[in-house]
C-alpha positions as CSV (number, residue, x, y, z in Angstrom):
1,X,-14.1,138.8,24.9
2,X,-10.4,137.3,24.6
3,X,-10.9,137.8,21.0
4,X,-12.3,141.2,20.9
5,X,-8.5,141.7,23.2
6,X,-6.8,140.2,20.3
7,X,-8.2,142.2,17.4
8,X,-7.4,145.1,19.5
9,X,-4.0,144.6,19.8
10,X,-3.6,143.9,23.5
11,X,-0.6,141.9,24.9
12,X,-1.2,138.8,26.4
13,X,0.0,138.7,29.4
14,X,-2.7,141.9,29.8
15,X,-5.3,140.0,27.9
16,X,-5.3,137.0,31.3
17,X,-5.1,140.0,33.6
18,X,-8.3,141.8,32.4
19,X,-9.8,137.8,31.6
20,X,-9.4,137.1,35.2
21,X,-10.8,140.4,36.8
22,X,-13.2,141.6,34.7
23,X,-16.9,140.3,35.6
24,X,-18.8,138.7,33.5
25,X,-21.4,140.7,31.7
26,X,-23.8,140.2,29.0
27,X,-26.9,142.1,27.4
28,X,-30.3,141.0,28.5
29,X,-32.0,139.6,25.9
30,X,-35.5,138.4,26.2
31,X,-34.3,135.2,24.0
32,X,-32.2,134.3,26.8
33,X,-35.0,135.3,29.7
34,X,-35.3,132.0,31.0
35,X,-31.8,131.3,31.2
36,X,-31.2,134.5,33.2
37,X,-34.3,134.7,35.6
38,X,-33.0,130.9,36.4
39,X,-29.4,132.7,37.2
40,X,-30.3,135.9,39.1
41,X,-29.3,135.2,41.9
42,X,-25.7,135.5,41.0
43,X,-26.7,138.5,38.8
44,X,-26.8,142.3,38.8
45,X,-28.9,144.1,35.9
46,X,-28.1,147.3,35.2
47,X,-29.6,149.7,32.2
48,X,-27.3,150.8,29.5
49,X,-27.5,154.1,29.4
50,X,-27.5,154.0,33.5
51,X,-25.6,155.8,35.7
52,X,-25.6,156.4,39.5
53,X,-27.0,153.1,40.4
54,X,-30.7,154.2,38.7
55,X,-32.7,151.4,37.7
56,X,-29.8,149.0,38.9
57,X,-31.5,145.6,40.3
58,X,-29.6,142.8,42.3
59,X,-31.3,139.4,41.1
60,X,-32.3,138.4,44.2
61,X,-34.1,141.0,44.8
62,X,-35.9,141.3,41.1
63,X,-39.8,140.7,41.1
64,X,-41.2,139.6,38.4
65,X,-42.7,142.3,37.5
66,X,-39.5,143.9,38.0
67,X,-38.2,141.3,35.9
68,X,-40.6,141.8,32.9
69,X,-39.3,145.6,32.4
70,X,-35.6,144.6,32.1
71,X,-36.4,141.7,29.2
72,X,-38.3,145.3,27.7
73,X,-35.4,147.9,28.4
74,X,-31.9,147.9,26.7
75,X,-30.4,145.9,30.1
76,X,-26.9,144.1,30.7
77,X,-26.7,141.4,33.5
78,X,-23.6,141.2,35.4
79,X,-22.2,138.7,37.8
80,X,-22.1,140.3,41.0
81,X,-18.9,140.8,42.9
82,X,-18.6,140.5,47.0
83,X,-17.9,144.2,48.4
84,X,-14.4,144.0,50.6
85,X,-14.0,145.0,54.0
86,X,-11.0,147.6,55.3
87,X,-10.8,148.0,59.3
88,X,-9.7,150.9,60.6
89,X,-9.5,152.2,64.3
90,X,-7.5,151.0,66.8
91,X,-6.4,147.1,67.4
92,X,-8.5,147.3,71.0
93,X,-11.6,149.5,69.0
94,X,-11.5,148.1,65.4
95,X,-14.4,148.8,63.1
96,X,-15.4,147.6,60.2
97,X,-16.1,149.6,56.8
98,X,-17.2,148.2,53.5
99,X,-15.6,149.3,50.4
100,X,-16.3,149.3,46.5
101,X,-14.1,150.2,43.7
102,X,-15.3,153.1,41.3
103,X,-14.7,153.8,38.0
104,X,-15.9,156.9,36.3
105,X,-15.7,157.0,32.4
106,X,-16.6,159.9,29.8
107,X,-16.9,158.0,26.3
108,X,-14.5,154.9,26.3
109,X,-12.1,156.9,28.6
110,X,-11.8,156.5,32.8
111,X,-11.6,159.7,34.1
112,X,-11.4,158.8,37.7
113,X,-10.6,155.8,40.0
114,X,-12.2,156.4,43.7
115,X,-13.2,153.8,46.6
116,X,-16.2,154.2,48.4
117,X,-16.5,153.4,51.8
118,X,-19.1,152.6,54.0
119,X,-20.8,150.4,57.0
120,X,-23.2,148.0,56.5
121,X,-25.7,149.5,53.8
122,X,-25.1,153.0,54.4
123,X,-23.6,154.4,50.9
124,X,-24.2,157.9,52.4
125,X,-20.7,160.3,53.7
126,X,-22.3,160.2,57.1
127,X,-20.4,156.9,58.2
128,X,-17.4,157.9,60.2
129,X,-14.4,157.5,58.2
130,X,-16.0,156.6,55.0
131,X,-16.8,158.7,52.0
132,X,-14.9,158.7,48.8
133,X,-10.9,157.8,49.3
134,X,-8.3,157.5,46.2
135,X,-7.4,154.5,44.5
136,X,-3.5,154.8,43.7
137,X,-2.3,152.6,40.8
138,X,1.2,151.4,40.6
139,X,2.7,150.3,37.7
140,X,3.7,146.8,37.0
141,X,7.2,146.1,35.5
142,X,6.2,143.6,32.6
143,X,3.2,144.6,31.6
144,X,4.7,148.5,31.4
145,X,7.7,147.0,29.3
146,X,5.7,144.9,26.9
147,X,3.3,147.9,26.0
148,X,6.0,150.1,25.7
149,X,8.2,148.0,23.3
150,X,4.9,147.8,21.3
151,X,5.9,149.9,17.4
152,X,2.5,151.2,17.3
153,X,0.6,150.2,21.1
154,X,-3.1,150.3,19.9
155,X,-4.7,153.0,22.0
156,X,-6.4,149.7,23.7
157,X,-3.4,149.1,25.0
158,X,-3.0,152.2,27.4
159,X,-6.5,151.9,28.6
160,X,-5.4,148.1,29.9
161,X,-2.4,149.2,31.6
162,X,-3.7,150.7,35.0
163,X,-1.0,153.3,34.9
164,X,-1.7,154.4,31.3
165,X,1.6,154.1,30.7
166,X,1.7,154.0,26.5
167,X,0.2,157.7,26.7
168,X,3.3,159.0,28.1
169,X,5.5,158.9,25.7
């Protein structure tokens, strides 16, 4: 990945940012079946061309059989990331809500940021004060500076900076 970041054109101090945060995914390939079935447990499979969590497997949860259509289909395995917890009510009635990050993309392009937030496994809008809430980005300083001191900032470069700042020239 870092240098895929580099023959795009991204800055480094973005390139460690997105290194650091980004999970680690790879495409399923039955050469590698082994390797992966041994590793599932840390592991989420998703399809491709999948959206909406269809076809979407945690690896500790994958049966073989399960297992045998995902070495088949066009799959990438991703290292699974720990939901985070947000508490809300009062300090003598707290209460404990999960939440997940959301990104929603149309070609190579995000098209909206939103949190979804929950209790317990209930992904649903019925969960008192969860649903969907917005994620607000604020721009960092540096990172802002360097792009925009870029001569020619690759388009790359505005879809690292959270803020999309090198569009708004």
């Amino acid at each position: 990945m870092r240098g895929q970041l580099q023959a795009l054109g991204v800055p480094q101090q973005v390139q460690e940012i997105l290194l650091a945060n980004i999970l680690s995914t790879e495409i399923v390939d039955a050469a590698d079946g082994e390797r992966l079935w041994s590793e599932r447990r840390r592991l989420f499979f998703k399809p491709t061309a999948g959206f909406g969590g269809r076809s979407a497997y945690r690896g500790d949860k994958v049966t073989k059989r399960v297992w045998q259509e995902i070495l088949a289909g066009d799959y990438v395995a991703q290292s699974i990331m720990v939901t985070g917890d947000r508490v809300i009510g009062s300090h003598e009635d707290p209460e404990l809500l999960t939440f997940d990050l959301r990104l929603y993309t149309y070609g190579a392009a995000v098209q909206w940021t939103a949190a979804r937030i929950y209790q317990e496994q209930m992904t649903n809008f019925r969960t008192p004060g969860g649903g969907f809430a917005p994620v607000y980005s604020l721009p960092d300083a540096e990172i802002t500076s360097e792009i925009e001191g870029m001569v020619n900032p690759p388009k790359s470069a505005a879809a690292c900076c959270l803020n999309n700042c090198a569009s708004r020239r």
